[in-house]
TORKOL-4160 file (C-alpha; in steps of 0.2 Angstrom, whole numbers, padded with zeros to 4 digits, m for minus):
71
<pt num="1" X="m0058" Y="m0059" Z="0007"/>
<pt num="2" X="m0071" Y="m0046" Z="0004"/>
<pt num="3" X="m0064" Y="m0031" Z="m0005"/>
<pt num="4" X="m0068" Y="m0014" Z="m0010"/>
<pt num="5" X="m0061" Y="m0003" Z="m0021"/>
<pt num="6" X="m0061" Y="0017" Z="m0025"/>
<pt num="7" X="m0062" Y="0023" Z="m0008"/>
<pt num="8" X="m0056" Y="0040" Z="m0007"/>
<pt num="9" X="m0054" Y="0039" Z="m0028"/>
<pt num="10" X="m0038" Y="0026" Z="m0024"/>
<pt num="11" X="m0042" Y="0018" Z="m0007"/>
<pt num="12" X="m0045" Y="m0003" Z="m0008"/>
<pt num="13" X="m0049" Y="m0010" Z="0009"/>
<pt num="14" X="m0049" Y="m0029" Z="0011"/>
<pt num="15" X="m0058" Y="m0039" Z="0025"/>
<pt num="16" X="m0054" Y="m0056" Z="0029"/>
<pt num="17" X="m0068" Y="m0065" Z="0039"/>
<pt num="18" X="m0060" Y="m0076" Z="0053"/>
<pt num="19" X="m0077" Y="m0080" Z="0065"/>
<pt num="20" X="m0077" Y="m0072" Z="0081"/>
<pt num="21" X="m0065" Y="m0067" Z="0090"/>
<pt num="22" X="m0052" Y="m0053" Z="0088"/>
<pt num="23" X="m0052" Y="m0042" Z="0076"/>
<pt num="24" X="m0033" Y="m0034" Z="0069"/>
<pt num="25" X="m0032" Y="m0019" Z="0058"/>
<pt num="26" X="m0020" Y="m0020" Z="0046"/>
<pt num="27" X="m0014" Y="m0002" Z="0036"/>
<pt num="28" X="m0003" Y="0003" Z="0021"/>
<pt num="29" X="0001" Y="0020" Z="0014"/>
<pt num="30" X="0007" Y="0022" Z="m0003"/>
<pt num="31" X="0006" Y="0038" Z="m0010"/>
<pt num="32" X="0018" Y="0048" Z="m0023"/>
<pt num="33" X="0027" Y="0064" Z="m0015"/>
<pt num="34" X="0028" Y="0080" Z="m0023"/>
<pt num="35" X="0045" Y="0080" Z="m0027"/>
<pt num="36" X="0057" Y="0077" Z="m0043"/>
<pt num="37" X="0065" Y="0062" Z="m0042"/>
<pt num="38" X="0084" Y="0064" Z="m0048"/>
<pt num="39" X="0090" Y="0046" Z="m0043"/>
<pt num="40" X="0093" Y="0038" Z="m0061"/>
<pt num="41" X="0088" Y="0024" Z="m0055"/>
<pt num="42" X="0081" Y="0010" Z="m0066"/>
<pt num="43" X="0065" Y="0011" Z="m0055"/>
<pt num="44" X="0063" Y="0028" Z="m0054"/>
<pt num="45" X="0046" Y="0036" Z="m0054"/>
<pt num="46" X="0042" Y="0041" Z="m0074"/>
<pt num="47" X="0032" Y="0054" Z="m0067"/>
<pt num="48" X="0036" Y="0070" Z="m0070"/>
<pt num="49" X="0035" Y="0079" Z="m0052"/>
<pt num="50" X="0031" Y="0065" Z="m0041"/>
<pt num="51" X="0043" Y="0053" Z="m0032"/>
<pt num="52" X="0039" Y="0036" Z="m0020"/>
<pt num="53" X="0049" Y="0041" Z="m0005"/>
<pt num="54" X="0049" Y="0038" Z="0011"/>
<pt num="55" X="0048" Y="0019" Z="0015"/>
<pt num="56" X="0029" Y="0020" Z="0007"/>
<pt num="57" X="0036" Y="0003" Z="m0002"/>
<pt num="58" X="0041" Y="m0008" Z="0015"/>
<pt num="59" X="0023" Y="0000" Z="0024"/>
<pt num="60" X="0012" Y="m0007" Z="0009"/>
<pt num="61" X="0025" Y="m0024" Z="0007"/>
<pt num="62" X="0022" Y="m0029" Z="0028"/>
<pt num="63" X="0003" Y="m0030" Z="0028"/>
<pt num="64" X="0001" Y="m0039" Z="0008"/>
<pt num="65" X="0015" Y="m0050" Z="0017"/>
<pt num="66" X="0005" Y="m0055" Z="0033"/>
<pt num="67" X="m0010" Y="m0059" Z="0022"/>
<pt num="68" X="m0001" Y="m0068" Z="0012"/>
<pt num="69" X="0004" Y="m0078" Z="0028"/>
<pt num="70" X="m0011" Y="m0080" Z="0032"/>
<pt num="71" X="m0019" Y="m0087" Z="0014"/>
């Protein structure tokens, strides 16, 4: 897999070359919130003022997991 890094200061794009054919765009978002998390939970953002909400988690999990199908 060919990857860059640093797009946009945190993008990382990956391309897997699989001959001709069709091509599939895969894309995760992961980005922290501008909110204060209050959950107390162990995993909590240590932070100060921004929170991972939203499902970011499960959108960025899906597309490492299909790639990780298809190693």
């Amino acid at each position: 897999m060919d990857v860059t890094t640093g797009l946009g200061r945190t993008g990382v794009v990956g391309v897997l070359d699989n001959g001709d054919g069709p091509q599939l765009l895969l894309r995760a978002d992961f980005d922290g919130l501008p909110v204060m998390e209050q959950t107390g939970l162990p995993y909590a953002s240590e932070t100060a003022g921004v929170m991972h909400a939203c499902c970011h988690d499960m959108n960025v999990n899906c597309p490492l997991g299909a790639l990780d199908l298809r190693a």
